[in-house]
C-alpha positions in Angstrom: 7.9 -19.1 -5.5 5.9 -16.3 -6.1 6.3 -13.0 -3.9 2.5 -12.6 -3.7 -0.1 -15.0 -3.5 -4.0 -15.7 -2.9 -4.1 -18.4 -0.6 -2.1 -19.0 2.9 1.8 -20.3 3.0 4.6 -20.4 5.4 7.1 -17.3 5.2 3.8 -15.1 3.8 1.7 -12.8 5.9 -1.7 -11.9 5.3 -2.8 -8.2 4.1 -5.8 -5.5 3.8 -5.3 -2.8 1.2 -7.0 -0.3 2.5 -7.8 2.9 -0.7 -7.9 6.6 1.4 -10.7 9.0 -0.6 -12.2 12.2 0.4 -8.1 13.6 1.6 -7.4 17.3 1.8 -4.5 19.5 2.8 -4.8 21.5 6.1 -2.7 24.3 5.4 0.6 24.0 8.0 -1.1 20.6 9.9 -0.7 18.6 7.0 -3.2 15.8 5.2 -6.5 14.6 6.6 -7.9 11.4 5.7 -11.7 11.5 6.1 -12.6 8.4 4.9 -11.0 4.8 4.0 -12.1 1.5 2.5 -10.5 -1.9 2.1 -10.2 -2.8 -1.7 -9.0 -6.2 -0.4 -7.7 -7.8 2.5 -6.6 -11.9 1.0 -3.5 -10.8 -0.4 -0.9 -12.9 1.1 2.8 -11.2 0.7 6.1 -12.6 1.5 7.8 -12.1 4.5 10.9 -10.3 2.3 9.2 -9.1 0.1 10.4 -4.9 -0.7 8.0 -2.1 -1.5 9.5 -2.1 -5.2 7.8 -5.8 -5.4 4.4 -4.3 -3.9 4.7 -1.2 -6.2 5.0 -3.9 -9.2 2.7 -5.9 -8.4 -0.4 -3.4 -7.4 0.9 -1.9 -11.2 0.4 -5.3 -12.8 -2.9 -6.0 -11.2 -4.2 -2.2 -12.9 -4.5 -1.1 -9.5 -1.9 1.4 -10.0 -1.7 3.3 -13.4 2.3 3.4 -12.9 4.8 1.3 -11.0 7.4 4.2 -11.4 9.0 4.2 -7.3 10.2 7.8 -7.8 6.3 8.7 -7.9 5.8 7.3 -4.7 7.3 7.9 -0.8 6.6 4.6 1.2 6.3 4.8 5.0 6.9 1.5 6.4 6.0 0.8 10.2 6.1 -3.2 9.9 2.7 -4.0 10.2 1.1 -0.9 8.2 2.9 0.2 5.5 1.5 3.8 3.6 1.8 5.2 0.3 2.1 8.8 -0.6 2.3 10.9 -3.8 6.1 11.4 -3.8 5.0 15.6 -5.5 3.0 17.0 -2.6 3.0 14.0 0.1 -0.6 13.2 -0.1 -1.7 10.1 1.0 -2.5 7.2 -1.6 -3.5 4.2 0.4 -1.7 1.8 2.6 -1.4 -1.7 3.2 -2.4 -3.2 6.8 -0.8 -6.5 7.9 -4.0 -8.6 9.4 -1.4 -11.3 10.4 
């Protein structure tokens, strides 16, 4: 069975992908993320699946131009997990576990 699907299924849990725009740098504080949308929130991923998978899969859907892991710096907190350019930290996007 597939790691990612479209509809709902036992052993999957259901996730927003949520695209951060309009992000600076605040010199010695860090990144600030002024505003956020969801790009999707149906995407049904597998309870194991790893952040290599995601990375592939976000790739093969166009959403990311490379699927490349040393590009990227993953921050997983279980039921959020954020995406960061692995040169300067900034943040990507994230995905949010809705349940």
């Amino acid at each position: 069975m597939d790691k990612v699907l479209k509809n709902k299924a036992e052993g999957y849990s259901r996730w927003a992908l949520v695209n951060y725009f309009d992000v600076y740098e605040i010199e010695d504080e860090g990144w600030q993320v002024n505003n956020i949308c969801t790009e999707f929130d149906d995407l049904w991923l597998s309870d194991d699946i790893t952040p290599e998978e995601v990375i592939e899969y976000l790739h093969s859907t166009g959403w990311l131009t490379t699927s490349d892991m040393e590009a990227f710096e993953i921050e997983d907190n279980g039921d959020m997990i954020e995406i960061m350019d692995a040169t300067n930290g900034q943040p990507l996007f994230g995905l949010r576990m809705i349940y």
